[in-house]
N, C-alpha and C positions, 0 to 999 in steps of 0.2 A: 632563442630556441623556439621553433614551432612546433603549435600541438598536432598529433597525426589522429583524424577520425578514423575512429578502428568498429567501430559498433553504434548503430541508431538504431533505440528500440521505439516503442512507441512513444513513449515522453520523455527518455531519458537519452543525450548523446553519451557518449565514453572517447575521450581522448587519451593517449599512453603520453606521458609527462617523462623524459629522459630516455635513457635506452631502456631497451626491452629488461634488461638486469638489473632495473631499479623495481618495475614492479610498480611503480606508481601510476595511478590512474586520477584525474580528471574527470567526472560526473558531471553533466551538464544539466538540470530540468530546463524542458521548455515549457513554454504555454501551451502545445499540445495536449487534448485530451481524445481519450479511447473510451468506447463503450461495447460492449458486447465483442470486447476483441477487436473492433476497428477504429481508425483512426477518422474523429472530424476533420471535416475540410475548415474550419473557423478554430480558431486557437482562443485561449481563455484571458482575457489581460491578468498580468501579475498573478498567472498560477502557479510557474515554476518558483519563483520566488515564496510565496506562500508555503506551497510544498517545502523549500530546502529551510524555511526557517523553522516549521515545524518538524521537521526531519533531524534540525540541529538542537532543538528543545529537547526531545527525546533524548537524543545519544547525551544529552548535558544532563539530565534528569536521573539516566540508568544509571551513569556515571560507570564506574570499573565492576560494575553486578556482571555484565555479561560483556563479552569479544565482542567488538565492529569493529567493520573497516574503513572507520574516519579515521585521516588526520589530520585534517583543518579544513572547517563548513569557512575560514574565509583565506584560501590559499594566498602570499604575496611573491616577491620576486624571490624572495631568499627559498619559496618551497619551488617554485614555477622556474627561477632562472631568467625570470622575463616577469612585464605586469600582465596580471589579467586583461585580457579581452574586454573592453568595458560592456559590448552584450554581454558577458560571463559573469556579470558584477551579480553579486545577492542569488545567484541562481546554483552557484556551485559549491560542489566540496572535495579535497582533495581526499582521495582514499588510494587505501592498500589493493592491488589487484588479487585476485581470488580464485581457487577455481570453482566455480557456481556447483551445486546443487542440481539436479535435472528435474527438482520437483518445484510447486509451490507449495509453503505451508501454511494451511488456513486455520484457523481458531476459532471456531463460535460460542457465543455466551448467549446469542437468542437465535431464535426460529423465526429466519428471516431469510429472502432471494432466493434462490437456488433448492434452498434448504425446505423452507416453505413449501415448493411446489412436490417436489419429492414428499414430503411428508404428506403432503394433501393427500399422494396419489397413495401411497405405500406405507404408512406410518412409522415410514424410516427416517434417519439422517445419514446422509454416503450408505446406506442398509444396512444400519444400526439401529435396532428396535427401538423406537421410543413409545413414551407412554400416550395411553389413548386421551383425547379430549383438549390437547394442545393447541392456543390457536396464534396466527401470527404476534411476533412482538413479546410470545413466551419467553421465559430465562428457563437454559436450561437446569438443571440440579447442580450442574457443573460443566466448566465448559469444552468441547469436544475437539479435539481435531481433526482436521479432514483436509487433507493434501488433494491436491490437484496432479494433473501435467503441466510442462510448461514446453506450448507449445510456442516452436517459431512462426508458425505462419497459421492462420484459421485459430480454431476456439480451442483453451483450454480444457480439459476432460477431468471432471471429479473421478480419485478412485480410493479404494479402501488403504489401511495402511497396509495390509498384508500387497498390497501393490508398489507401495512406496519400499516397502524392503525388499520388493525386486528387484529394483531401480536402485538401491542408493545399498543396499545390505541392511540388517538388521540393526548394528552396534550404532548405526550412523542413522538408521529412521528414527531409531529410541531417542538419541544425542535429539534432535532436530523438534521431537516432540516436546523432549522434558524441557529446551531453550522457548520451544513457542509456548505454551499454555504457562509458563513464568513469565515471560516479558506482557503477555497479554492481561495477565493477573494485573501486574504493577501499572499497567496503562490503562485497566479498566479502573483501578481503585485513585488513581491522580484525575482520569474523567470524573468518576463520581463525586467528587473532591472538588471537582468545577461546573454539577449542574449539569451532567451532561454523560450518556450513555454509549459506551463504547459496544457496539453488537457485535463488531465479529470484527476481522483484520487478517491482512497476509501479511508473510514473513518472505523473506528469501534469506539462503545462507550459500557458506562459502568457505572451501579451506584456505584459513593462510597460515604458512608454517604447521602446519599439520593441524591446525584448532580451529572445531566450528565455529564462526563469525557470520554476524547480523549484516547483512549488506542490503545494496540499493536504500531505497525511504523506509520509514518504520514510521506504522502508526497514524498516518497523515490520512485524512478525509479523501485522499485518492483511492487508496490501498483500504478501506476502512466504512464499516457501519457506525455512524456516530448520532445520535438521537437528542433532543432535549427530553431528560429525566421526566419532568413536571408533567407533560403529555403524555407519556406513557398509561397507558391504561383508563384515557380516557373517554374512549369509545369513537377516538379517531384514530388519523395517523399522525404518530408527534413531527415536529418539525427536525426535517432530516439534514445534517451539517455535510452532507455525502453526495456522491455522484446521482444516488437515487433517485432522485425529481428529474435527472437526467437522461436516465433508461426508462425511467415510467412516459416523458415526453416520446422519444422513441418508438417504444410498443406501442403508442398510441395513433402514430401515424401508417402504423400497417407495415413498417418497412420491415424486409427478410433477413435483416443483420449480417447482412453481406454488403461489400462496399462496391458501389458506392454508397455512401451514409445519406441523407436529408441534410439539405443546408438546417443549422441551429439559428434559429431566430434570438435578435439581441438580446429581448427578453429573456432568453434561456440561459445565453452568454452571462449575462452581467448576474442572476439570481447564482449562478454558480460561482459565480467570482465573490457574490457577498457572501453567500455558508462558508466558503471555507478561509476568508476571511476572519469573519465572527467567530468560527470554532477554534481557528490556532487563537484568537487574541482570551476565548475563553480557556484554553488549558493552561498556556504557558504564561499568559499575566502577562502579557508582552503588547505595546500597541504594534498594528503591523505598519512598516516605512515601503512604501513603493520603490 
């Protein structure tokens, strides 16, 4: 049986695994990486792999606390019908197909990216008053939610929740809020638990069989502010397990964050292959296998 590409998003392929009335889906990570909404022309060595092992730390971790839709981070023939693809090896997970969510949902626990600049300008967060004297790298009191769009093509657009319950209804923004700022709770307190500061993260969800479910990665230094603890508040900036040395190279080359992107120098390649290395092998106790 061959698998049918139905969906390339930017790092993630999706293949449909049987007939369409099984509902099984095939997730692929590649070494693909995105910034600012675009995709590099240079791929990351052993990111996707990185990604899906952390991705499967997580869903082993929550255990049956909240719905995903895995069924197996290592699919064989008896799920597949067939072997894996050996490019497919360590990179995939078989999941439940879903119907997506039209939002993203974001979580913050500090005043960082996005969040930051807003605040600089407005002493809001998504324009939600916050307190005066705030400065990067803050914890907030507690932590916020703040949905996005999820766009197909160009940039994401942060909006308020009374936005998100345009989009999705009310019963189903609440569902989406009360699942993220829990999951994010439990994966901030297993970071701190390893040294290490989870700032903020996206969600994506999804119905199957009528029940909100966790889908795509969870948690992983793609999707995710991840900080060393120790540095914090040391009158730098801590060392970041995240995309962020990524986007900060970036802004600094002048580019308009319209593609085409700046070739990524190896340099950049490989210092981003070793954080998020280092940070899965620091949450999950796990060494990472190429």
């Amino acid at each position: 049986m061959s698998l049918q590409l139905i969906h390339q998003g930017k790092v993630r392929d999706l293949y449909r695994v049987g007939p369409v009335g099984d509902r099984k889906l095939l997730m692929v990570a590649s070494d693909r990486v995105s910034a600012f909404d675009v995709v590099m022309k240079e791929e990351i060595r052993d990111k996707g792999k990185v990604l899906t092992a952390m991705s499967e730390f997580w869903f082993d971790y929550l255990g049956d606390r909240y719905p995903t839709h895995l069924i197996s981070a290592h699919p064989g023939p008896e799920e597949l019908g067939h072997e894996l693809p050996s490019q497919f090896v360590g990179r995939s997970m078989l999941v439940k197909e879903a119907e997506m969510l039209p939002i993203e949902c974001i979580v913050r626990g500090y005043l960082a990216g996005s969040a930051l600049k807003e605040y600089l300008a407005t002493q809001s967060v998504h324009s939600q008053r916050m307190p005066s004297g705030l400065v990067g790298g803050a914890k907030f009191s507690e932590p916020i939610f703040t949905p996005s769009t999820k766009a197909a093509t160009g940039h994401d657009i942060n909006i308020s929740f009374e936005d998100a319950v345009d989009l999705v209804g009310r019963d189903v923004a609440l569902k989406a809020r009360e699942l993220s700022l829990a999951i994010y709770s439990a994966g901030a307190q297993r970071a701190g638990e390893a040294g290490v500061i989870l700032a903020d993260t996206k969600f994506e969800f999804g119905f199957i069989d009528g029940e909100l479910a966790v889908c795509d990665e969870i948690l992983t230094p793609d999707s995710s502010r991840i900080w060393e603890a120790t540095e914090l508040g040391s009158g730098g900036e801590p060392t970041q397990y995240d995309k962020q040395p990524l986007r900060d190279w970036l802004e600094s080359t002048g580019w308009d964050k319209l593609p085409p992107p700046p070739s990524l120098p190896m340099a950049i390649q490989e210092s981003l292959r070793n954080r998020y290395i280092a940070v899965y092998e620091r949450i999950s106790g796990c060494e990472f296998v190429a």
